[in-house]
Kinemage of the C-alpha trace (Angstrom):
@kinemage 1
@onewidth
@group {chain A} dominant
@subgroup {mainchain}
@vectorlist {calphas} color= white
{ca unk a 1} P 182.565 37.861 77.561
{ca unk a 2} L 179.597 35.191 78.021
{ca unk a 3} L 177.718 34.985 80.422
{ca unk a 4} L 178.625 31.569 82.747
{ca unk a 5} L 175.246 31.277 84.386
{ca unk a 6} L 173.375 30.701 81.236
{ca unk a 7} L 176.149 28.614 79.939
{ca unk a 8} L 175.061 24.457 79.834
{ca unk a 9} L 177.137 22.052 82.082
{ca unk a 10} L 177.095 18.161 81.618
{ca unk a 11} L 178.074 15.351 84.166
{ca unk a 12} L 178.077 12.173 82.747
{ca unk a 13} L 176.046 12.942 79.197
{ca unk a 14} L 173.685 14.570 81.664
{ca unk a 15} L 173.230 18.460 80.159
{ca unk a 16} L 172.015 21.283 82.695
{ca unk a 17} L 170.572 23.958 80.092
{ca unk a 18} L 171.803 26.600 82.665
{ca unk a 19} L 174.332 26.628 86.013
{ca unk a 20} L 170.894 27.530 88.211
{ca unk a 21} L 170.223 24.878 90.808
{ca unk a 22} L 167.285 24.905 92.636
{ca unk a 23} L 169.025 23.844 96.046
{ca unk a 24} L 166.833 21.132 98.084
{ca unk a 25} L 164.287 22.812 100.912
{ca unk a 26} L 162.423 20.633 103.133
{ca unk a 27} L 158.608 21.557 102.328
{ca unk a 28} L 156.978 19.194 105.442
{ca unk a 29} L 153.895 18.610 103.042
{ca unk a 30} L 153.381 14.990 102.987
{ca unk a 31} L 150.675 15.866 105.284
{ca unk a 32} L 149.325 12.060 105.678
{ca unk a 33} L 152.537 11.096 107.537
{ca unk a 34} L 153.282 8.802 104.733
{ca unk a 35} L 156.043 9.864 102.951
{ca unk a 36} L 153.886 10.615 99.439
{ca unk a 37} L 154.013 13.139 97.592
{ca unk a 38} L 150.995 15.760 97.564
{ca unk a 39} L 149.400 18.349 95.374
{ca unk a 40} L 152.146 20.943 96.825
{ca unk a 41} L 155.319 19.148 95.602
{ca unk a 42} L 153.507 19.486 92.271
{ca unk a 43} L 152.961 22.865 92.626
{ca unk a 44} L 155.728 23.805 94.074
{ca unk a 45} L 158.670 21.994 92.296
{ca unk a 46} L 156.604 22.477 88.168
{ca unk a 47} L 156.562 25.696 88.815
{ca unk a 48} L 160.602 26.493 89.118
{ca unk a 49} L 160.982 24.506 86.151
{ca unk a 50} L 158.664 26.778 84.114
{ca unk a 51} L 160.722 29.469 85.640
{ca unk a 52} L 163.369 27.794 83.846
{ca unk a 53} L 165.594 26.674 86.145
{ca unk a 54} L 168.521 24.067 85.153
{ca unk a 55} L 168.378 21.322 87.736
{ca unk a 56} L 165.630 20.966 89.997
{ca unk a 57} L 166.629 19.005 93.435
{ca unk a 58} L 163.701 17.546 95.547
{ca unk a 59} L 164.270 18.109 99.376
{ca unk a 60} L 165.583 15.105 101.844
{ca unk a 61} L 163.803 12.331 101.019
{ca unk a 62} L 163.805 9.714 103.981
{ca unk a 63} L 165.612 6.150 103.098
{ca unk a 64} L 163.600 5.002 106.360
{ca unk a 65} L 160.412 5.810 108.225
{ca unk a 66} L 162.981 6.457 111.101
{ca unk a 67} L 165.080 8.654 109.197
{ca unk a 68} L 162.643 11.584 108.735
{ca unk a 69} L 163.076 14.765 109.836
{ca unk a 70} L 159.531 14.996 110.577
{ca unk a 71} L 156.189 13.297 109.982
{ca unk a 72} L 155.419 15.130 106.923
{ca unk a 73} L 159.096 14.853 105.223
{ca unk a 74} L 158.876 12.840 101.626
{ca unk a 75} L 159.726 9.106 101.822
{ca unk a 76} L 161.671 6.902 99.221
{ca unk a 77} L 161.767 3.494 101.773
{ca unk a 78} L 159.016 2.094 99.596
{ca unk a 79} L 158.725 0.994 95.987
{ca unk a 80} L 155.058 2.673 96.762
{ca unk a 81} L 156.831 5.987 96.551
{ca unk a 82} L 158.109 5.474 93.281
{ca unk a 83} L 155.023 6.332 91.092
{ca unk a 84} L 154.287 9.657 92.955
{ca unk a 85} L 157.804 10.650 92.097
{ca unk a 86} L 157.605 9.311 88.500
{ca unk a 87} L 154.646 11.947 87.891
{ca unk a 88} L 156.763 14.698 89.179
{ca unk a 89} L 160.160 13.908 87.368
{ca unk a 90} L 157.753 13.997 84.605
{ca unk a 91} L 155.918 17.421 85.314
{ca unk a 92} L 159.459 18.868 85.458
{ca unk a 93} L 160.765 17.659 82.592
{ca unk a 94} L 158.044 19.187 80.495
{ca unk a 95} L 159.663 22.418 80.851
{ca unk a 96} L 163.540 21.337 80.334
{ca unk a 97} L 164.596 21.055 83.967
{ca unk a 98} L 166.890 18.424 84.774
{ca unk a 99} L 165.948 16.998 87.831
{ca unk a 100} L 167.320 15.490 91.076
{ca unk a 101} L 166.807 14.049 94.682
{ca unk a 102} L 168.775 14.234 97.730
{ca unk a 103} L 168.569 11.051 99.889
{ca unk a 104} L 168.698 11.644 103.589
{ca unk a 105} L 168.632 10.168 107.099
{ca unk a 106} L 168.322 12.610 109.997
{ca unk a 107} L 169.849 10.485 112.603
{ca unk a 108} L 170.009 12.654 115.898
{ca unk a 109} L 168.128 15.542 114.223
{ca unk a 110} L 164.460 13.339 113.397
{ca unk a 111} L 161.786 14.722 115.679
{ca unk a 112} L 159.556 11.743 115.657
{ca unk a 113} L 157.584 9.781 118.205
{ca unk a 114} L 159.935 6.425 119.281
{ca unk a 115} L 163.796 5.386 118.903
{ca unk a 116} L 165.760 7.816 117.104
{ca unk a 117} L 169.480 6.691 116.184
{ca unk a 118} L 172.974 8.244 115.887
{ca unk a 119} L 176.245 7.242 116.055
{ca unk a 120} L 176.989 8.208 119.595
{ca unk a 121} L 174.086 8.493 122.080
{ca unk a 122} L 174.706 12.157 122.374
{ca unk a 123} L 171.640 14.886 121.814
{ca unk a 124} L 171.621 17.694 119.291
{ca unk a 125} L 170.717 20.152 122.226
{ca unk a 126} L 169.199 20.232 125.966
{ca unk a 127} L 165.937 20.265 124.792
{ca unk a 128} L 166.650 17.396 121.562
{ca unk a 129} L 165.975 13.241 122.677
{ca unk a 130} L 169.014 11.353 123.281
{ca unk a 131} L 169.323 9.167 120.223
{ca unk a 132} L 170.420 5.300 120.373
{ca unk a 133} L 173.804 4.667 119.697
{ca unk a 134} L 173.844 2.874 116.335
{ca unk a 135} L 174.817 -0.816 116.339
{ca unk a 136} L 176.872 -2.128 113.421
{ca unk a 137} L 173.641 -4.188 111.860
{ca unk a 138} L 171.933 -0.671 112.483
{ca unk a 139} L 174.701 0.650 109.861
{ca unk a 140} L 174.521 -2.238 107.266
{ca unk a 141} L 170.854 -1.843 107.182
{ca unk a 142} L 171.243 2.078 106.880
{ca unk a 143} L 173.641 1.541 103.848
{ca unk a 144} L 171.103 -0.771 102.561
{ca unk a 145} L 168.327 1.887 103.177
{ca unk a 146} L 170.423 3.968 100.945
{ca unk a 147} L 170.680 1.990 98.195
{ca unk a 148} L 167.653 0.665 97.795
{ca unk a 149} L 166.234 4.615 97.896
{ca unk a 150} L 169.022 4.977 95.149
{ca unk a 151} L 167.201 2.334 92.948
{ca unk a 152} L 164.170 3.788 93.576
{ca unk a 153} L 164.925 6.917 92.570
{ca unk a 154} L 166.477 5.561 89.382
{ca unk a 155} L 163.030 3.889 88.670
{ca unk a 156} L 161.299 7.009 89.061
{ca unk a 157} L 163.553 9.029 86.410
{ca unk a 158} L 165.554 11.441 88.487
{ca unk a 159} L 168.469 12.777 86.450
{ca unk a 160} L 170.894 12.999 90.046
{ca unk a 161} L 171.257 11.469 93.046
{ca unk a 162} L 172.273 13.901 95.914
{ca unk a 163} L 173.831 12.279 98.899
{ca unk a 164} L 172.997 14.435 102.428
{ca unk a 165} L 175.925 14.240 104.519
{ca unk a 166} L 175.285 18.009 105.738
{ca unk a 167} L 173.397 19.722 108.237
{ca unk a 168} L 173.630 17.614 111.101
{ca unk a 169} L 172.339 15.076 110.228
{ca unk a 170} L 173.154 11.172 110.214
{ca unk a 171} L 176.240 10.993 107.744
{ca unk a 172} L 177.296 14.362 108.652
{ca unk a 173} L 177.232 12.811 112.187
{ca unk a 174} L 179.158 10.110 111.496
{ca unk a 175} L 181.940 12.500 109.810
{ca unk a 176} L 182.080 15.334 112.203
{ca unk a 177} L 183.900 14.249 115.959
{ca unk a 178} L 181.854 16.875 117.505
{ca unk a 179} L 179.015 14.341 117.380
{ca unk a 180} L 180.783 10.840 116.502
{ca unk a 181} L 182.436 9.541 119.833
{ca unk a 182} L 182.430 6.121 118.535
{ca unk a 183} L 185.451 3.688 119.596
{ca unk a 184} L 185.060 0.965 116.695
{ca unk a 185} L 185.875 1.257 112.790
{ca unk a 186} L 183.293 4.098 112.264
{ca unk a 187} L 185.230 6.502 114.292
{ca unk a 188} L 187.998 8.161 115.768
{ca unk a 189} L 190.156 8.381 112.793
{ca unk a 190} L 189.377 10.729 109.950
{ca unk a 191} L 189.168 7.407 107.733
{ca unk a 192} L 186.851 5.380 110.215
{ca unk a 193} L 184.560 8.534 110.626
{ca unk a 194} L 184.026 8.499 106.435
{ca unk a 195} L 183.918 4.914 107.030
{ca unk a 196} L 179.918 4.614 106.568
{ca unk a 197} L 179.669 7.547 103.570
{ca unk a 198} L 182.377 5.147 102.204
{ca unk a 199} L 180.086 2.616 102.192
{ca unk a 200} L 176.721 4.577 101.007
{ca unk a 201} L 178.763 5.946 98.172
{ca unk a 202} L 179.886 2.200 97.379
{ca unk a 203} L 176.587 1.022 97.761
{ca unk a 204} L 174.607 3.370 96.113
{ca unk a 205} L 176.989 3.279 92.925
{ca unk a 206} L 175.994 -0.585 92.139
{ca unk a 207} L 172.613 0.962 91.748
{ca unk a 208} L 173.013 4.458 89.938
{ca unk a 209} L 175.215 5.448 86.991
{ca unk a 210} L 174.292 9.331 86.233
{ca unk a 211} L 175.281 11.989 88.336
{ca unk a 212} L 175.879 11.965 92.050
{ca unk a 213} L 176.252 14.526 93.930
{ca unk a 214} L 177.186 15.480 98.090
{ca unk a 215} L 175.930 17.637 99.983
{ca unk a 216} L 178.624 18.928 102.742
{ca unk a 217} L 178.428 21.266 105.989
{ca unk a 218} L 181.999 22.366 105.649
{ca unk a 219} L 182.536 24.458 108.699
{ca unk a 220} L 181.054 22.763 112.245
{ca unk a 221} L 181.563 26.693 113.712
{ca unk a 222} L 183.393 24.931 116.601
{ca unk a 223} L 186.900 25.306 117.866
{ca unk a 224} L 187.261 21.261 117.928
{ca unk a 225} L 185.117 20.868 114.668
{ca unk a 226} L 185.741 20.787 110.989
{ca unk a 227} L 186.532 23.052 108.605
{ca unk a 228} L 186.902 23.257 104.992
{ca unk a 229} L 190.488 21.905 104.699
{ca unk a 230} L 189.627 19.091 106.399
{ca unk a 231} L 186.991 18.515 103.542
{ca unk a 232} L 189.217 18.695 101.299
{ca unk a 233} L 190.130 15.140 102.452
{ca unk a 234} L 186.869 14.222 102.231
{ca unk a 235} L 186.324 15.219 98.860
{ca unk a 236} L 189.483 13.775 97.601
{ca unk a 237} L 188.601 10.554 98.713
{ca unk a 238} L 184.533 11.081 97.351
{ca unk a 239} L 186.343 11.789 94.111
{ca unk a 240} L 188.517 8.482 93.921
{ca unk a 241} L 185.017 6.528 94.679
{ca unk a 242} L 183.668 8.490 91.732
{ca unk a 243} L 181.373 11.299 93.116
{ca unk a 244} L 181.065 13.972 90.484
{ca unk a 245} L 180.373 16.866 92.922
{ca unk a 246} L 180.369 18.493 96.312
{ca unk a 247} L 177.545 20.741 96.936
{ca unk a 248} L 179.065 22.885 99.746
{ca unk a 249} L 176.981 24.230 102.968
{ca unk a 250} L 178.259 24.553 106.210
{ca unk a 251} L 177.236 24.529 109.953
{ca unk a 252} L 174.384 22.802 112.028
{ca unk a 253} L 176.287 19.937 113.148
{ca unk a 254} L 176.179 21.345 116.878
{ca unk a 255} L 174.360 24.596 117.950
{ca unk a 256} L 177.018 27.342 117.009
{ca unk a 257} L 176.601 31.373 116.058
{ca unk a 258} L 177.157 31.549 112.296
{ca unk a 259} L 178.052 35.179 110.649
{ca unk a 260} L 175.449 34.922 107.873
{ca unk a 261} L 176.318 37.138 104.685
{ca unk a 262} L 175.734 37.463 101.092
{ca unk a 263} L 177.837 34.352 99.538
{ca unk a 264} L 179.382 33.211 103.502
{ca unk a 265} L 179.776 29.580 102.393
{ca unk a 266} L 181.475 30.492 98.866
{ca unk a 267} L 184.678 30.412 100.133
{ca unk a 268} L 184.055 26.642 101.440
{ca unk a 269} L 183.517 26.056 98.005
{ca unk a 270} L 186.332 27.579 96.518
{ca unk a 271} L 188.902 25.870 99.083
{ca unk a 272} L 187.133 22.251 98.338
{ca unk a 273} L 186.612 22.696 94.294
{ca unk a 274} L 190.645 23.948 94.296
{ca unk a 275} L 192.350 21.599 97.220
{ca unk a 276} L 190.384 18.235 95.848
{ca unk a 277} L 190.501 19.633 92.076
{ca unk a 278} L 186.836 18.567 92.050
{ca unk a 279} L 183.896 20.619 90.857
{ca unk a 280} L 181.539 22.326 93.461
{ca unk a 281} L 178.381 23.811 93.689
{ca unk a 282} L 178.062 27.214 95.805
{ca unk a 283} L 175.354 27.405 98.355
{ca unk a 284} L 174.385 30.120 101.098
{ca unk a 285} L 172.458 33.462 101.024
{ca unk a 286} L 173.362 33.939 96.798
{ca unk a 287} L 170.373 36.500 95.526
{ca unk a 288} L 171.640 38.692 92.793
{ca unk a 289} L 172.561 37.880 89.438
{ca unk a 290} L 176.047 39.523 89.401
{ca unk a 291} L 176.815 37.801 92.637
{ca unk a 292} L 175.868 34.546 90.546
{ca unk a 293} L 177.888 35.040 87.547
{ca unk a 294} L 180.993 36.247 89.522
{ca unk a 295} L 181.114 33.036 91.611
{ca unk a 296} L 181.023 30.860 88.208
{ca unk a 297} L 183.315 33.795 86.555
{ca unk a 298} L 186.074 33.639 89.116
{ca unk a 299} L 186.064 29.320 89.351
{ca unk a 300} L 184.878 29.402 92.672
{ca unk a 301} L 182.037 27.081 91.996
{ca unk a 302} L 180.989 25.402 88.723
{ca unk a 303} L 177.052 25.590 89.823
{ca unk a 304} L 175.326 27.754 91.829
{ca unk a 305} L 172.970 26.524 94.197
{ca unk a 306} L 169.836 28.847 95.403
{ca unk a 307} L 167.306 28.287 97.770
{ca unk a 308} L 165.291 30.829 99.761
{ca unk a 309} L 165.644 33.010 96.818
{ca unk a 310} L 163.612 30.884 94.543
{ca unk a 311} L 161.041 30.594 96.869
{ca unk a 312} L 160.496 34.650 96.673
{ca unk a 313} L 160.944 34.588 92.326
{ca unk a 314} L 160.000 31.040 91.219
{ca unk a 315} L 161.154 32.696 88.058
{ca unk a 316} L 164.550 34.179 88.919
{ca unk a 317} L 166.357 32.944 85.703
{ca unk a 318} L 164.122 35.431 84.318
{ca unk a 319} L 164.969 37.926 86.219
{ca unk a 320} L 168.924 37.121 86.328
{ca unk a 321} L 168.630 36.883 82.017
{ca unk a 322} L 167.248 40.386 81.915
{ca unk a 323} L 169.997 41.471 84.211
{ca unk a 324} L 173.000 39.998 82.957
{ca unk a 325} L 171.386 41.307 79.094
{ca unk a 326} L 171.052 37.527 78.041
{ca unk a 327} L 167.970 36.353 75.827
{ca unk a 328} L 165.958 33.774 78.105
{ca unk a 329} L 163.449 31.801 76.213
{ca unk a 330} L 160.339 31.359 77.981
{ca unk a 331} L 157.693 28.780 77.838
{ca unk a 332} L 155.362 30.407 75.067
{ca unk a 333} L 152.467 30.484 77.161
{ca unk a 334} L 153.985 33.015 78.828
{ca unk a 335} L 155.617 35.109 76.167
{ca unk a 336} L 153.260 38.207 76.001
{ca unk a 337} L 154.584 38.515 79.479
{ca unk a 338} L 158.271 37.416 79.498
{ca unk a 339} L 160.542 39.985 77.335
């Protein structure tokens, strides 16, 4: 039987060498407050693509100043961005990664000095700022913020475009009813909630023609939150607008206990990638090898997504080809080292 995980997958004449996706970490490095990127991204990002890893996904990048996470999060409001990230597409592709960005807005969740803005004026936690409820021209220029980082991004030579509407933050915001309280159009309803994602999605596609990608929380942990079959609504609807795949997470929307375990979000991804008949990508405490290639084995996901992992084994392709008995060319500076 082959081996899945070392098997290529193409989206849109867009060929991942491998199903290994480096998934997107926040590295709070753009230590001049300014959104560039620094010595570290270089570093940090080359590196996993020596390691040969199939698609390469830079961290939330802020579509506004206001949208940051924090200070030192990576920026894409300004065309200024665009040549930093054109030398680091560039650096990755040198070693056969595909590579991608995910586009972000933290709404409620920035921790920055001044307004912050969400759509209900309701804080993440007792000891988060209350965030301005969002007026309508507030949303027209976030969609705009979106698609402008979406051209951007295009400029600079990113492979896929990675939509964040997980975590907590600003779309997931909008989406969830644990944090969107809203009486107009963008909420109440299941419809009027996806109302602005609607929009991005809309928006960004008169931009961007490769692969795009969304990143979900599909569990809010909470008794009046949502879980994975609601998603499945979601996803059928993100499919019809022409969104090529879910990248399934789960939780953070509210503060909420979550039972972490090996592979805990899998099963988020295997009730969206079967209920919307759309592929998914598998996120979520996935370290070994086996655990991989049964996830891609059994069609639970079609890509699987690690994170903390490859920051302990920049070269864990290595590591999973030795394992699973597959033949992993390496880059041939390297090969004295690599069988």
């Amino acid at each position: 039987m082959a081996v899945k995980l070392f098997s290529p997958y193409t989206i849109k004449g867009v060929t991942f060498k491998n199903r290994i996706v480096m998934a997107p970490m926040c590295m709070y490095s753009s230590h001049n407050g300014d959104g560039h990127i620094q010595n570290w991204h270089r570093t940090h990002y080359t590196t996993r693509a020596v390691g040969q890893v199939g698609l390469i996904i830079v961290e939330a990048t802020a579509v506004t100043p206001q949208g940051r996470i924090s200070p030192q999060d990576l920026g894409i409001w300004s065309d200024e961005h665009i040549e930093g990230f054109q030398e680091l597409v560039g650096l990755m592709k040198e070693h056969g990664a595909k590579t991608g960005i995910q586009l972000a807005h933290a709404g409620r969740k920035a921790i920055l000095e001044g307004e912050i803005i969400a759509p209900s004026a309701l804080a993440f936690n007792e000891k988060s700022k209350t965030p301005k409820e969002m007026t309508k021209a507030d949303i027209e220029e976030t969609v705009e913020a979106f698609k402008k980082g979406a051209e951007r991004a295009a400029k600079a030579g990113f492979d896929v475009i990675e939509l964040h509407g997980a975590h907590g933050y600003l779309l997931n915001e909008f989406l969830s009813p644990l944090s969107n309280k809203r009486s107009d159009e963008y909420g109440g309803s299941a419809e009027n909630r996806y109302r602005i994602l609607h929009e991005v999605i809309d928006a960004v596609k008169t931009v961007w023609n490769g692969p795009l990608f969304v990143r979900v929380s599909a569990h809010d942990y909470h008794e009046e939150g949502l879980t994975a079959e609601d998603y499945i609504v979601f996803a059928k609807w993100m499919k019809e607008q022409g969104v090529d795949l879910i990248d399934v997470s789960s939780g953070s929307v509210v503060p909420a206990h979550i039972n972490a375990y090996p592979g805990y979000q899998v099963k988020y991804s295997e009730t969206i990638k079967n209920g919307a008949d759309i592929p998914t990508g598998a996120v979520g405490l996935i370290t070994s090898p086996i655990q991989a290639e049964e996830i891609l084995q059994n069609d639970r996901a079609d890509l699987v997504f690690l994170a903390r992992e490859l920051l302990r084994d920049p070269y864990w392709p290595r590591t999973a080809a030795k394992e699973l008995g597959v033949s992993l060319e390496g880059p041939k500076q390297y090969q004295r080292g690599w069988i």
